[in-house]
C-alpha angles and dihedrals in degrees: 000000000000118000112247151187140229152156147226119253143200114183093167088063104062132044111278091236093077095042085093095054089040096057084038092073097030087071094044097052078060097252117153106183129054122188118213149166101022090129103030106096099114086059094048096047107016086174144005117303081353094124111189109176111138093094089062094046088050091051097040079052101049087046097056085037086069095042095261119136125228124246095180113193115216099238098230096121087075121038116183130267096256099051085074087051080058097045107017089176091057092102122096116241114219131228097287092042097258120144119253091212143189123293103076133035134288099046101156147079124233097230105046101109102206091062092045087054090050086046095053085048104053094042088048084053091045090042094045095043102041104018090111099049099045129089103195133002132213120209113223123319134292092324108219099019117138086023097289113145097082117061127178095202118140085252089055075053113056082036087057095055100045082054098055090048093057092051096044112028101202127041076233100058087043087050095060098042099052085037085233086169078086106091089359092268089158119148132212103195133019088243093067099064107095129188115297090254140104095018120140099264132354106329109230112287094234088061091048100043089050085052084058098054095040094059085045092053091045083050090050091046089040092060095040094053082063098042092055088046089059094034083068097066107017141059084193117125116260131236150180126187116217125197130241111283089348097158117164088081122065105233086191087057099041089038093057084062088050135050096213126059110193127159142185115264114195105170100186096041099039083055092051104040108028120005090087099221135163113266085248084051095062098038089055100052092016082124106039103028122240114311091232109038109077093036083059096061094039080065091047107049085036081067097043093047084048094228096334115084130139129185103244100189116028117180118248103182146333105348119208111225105060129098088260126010113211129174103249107238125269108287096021098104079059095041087056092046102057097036083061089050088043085054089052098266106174082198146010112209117193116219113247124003083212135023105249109239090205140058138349106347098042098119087045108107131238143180102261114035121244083267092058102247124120133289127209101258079061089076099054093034086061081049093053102047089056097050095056091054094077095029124116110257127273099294123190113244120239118223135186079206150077137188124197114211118176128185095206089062094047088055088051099056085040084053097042095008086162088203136059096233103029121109131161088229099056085044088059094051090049087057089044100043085057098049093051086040078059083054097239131139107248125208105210096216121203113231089248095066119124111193126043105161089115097080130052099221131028126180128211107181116165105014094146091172111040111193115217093245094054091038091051087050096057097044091050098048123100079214114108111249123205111194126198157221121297088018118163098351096137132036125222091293097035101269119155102234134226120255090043130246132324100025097178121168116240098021131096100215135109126180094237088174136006128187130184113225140220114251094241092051106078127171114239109232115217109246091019143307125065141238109248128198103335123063132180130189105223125204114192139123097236130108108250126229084205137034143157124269088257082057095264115160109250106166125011130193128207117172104297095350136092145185127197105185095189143052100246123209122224113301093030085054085048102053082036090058094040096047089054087045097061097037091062104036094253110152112227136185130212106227134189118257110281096014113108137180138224128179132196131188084262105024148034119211133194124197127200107201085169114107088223133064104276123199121237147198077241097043133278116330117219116236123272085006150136129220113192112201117199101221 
């Protein structure tokens, strides 16, 4: 499959009179995808019943006139202003009860059913009318973004409670799961049992954790109500594009209804608003994003999209909604588009074709001005679009490792984080920053997977509940697994298990203590590096690879398993990773800070996300640049 380019647009924004000029040079830039109609629901249907759709038809139709091909959203992220008239109670309620209202985007909960029924309806209208002139769809917009998954509405409520029957079966069998005797938080009824928010001090974490899993699998029901909708009336691939560290939804879960996995990369905001990075950090990379983040999620949607993924909104210049809005530095916009094709992209869409004059996202870059001329990603862009006409085809990375990443343990260190500063999510980067500091492909892996003999080395940090399928799967695999920390410490309702964590076959180690530490406590590692915010006191009876500077076990090996107790900080990551690495007969490079590599099965790619010239085992790296390596 070719590599190709696309955009974002908004017909509905611009007189109709310059749609024809505007598909004209989209296909001359060389773009082949254009994305419409994901927040036009108040002009296809002003009112209700009022179906107004032969704009859409007449833009769908100017665009494949041109040669273009049609990604259609399916309008759901906005629903117009009447439908709340109509439900009134559709809008999610946050945390402290307050409503999340109407005058902006994302104004509904997932499990109000009025507003699913007007969902499946306007998606059934759109699939009917449009199936046979479109080449791809998207479901919805950007799920979880704003912190809109979880609702505390009184129809999250009820919903909540017809879930928890159906796992449970009886409020008894509930009560002694969640150990609801302490406190006596004991229920009678299933009817009783509200939303794990506005009690006194912290609700039980079983309760919490469910409530989790609950607002995912309404996400999940919420998006194939749509796919079958669209499955109806089109043999069109399906879509949805997620958002940077969006975690209250599981991807894997929503990705096995759909064939194509995109999401929205956004380098300099991400960096700002959500990376979590060191002020050094930022100033360091403010113009070119952090070298790890986006080719983290790359990893990651490649595996929810099981091989097919595609970035749906790539960022083309300064946006308007981070903490600080920068320009990204000459030959980044470059730089972001090939990093997504050496991680197997199938498309690069550039949000937006043309910077908006009105409303929210004014200030938010595009390729073309307001006035229509043209903006500096156009240029690479251009640049872009020649070089992959002469480029081998999307090619699947190989990789000696993976990398397990689970949403349900996310939502449990969110739920009993112990530490201020800790998250699953930002553990897992860490891992992942290290292994692509070591210069290796990484393979991001979802918890259900059942063979893993084709790495050397998989790692398995955080899982604080291990399922047994998941468990049995890494006991059985030849792959070296390295486990850690917090595996295995609670079981499916929160439970601590006996034995204690981490009960892995085959290794001689228990968690006897574990303490969360200031930021500015560190453990001195012997031999460098440090343990930072997460310590475990480990008993066993086998030599350790690492230790603290007092003689502490850290990390233990035994034949092809391995436990890290700690959450390490650079260096410490980076001996861990290396140490792995040799054991199992995994190459690895030392690179410079901000160049990293990617291999494919036909090229190898380096990128310099420094703003200066860097020095390389190949030769010096421009900065801000690409060098692409035929193998």
């Amino acid at each position: 499959m070719k590599r190709t380019l696309g955009t974002c647009y908004y017909p509905e924004h611009w007189d109709e009179e310059i749609w024809v000029e505007d598909a004209r040079r989209m296909a001359d830039l060389g773009l082949t995808w254009v994305r419409i109609g994901e927040f036009a629901w108040s002009r296809l249907e002003p009112s209700p019943g009022d179906l107004q759709l032969d704009w859409l038809d007449r833009a769908i139709d100017v665009l494949n006139d041109a040669g273009l091909s049609v990604v259609l959203g399916t309008p759901t992220a906005t629903p117009p202003r009447w439908m709340l008239d109509k439900y009134p109670d559709m809008i999610a309620l946050d945390a402290d009860g307050k409503p999340r209202g109407f005058g902006s985007r994302r104004h509904y909960c997932f499990s109000h059913a009025g507003f699913r029924e007007e969902s499946k309806r306007i998606t059934r209208i759109i699939a009917e009318r449009f199936g046979h002139k479109v080449a791809a769809w998207q479901t919805d917009n950007e799920y979880g973004c704003h912190d809109t998954v979880i609702s505390y509405s009184d129809a999250a409520r009820v919903a909540f409670q017809d879930w928890l029957q159906a796992r449970y079966g009886t409020v008894e069998a509930l009560n002694k799961a969640w150990g609801n005797i302490f406190w006596s938080m004991e229920y009678d009824r299933f009817d009783q049992i509200g939303l794990p928010n506005l009690t006194v001090t912290e609700p039980n974490p079983a309760h919490a954790q469910a409530f989790r899993r609950f607002s995912s699998d309404q996400v999940v029901a919420f998006n194939r109500e749509q796919v079958d909708e669209i499955r109806a009336h089109s043999t069109a691939p399906i879509s949805h594009n997620y958002m940077g560290r969006v975690t209250d939804f599981d991807h894997f879960a929503v990705g096995k209804d759909l064939e194509i996995a995109t999401w929205d990369s956004y380098p300099l905001g991400f960096l700002e608003d959500r990376v979590g990075a060191s002020p050094e950090h930022q100033r360091a990379f403010a113009r070119q994003g952090d070298p790890d983040f986006q080719a983290f999620h790359h990893d990651l949607y490649r595996a929810v999209g099981r091989g097919r993924w595609w970035v749906m909104e790539q960022q083309p210049g300064p946006v308007n909604w981070a903490p600080h809005n920068p320009s990204p530095l000459p030959g980044m916009v470059r730089l972001w588009t090939w990093e997504a094709f050496a991680h197997g992209a199938e498309a690069v869409c550039y949000f937006r074709w043309r910077q908006a004059p009105f409303a929210q996202e004014q200030l938010h870059s595009g390729l073309l001005r307001p006035d229509s001329v043209e903006a500096p990603a156009m240029t690479e862009a251009r640049e872009v679009a020649s070089e992959i006409k002469n480029a081998p085809e999307v090619s699947i990375p190989c990789a000696d490792v993976g990398l397990i990443f689970d949403y349900d343990a996310d939502w449990a260190w969110a739920v009993q984080p112990h530490g201020a500063e800790l998250s699953y999510f930002g553990l897992v980067l860490d891992h992942y920053r290290a292994l692509r500091r070591a210069g290796l492909n990484v393979d991001i892996l979802p918890p259900d997977t059942q063979n893993f003999d084709d790495y050397k080395l998989v790692l398995a940090p955080g899982l604080m509940h291990l399922p047994d399928g998941l468990r049995r799967a890494l006991e059985q695999t030849k792959a070296h697994v390295a486990y850690g920390p917090r595996t295995g410490a609670r079981d499916q309702d929160f439970r601590m298990p006996v034995p204690l964590p981490p009960a892995i076959c085959g290794l001689d180690v228990t968690v006897a203590r574990l303490e969360s530490l200031r930021p500015d406590c560190p453990i001195p590692l012997a031999g460098g590096g440090a343990v930072q915010g997460y310590f475990e006191e480990l008993e066993t009876g086998i030599a350790a690879f690492l230790s603290t500077e007092s003689g502490m076990p850290v990390a233990i090996t035994s034949d092809n398993r391995s436990y890290i107790g700690s959450w390490l900080d650079t260096d410490g990551m980076d001996r861990m990773i290396q140490e792995l690495c040799t054991l199992n007969n995994i190459q690895t490079h030392a690179l410079p800070i901000g160049v990293r590599i990617r291999r494919t099965e036909t090229e190898e790619f380096w990128f310099n996300h420094c703003s200066t010239s860097v020095e390389t085992e190949i030769g010096p790296l421009a900065p801000a640049s690409v060098t692409r390596r035929s193998l």
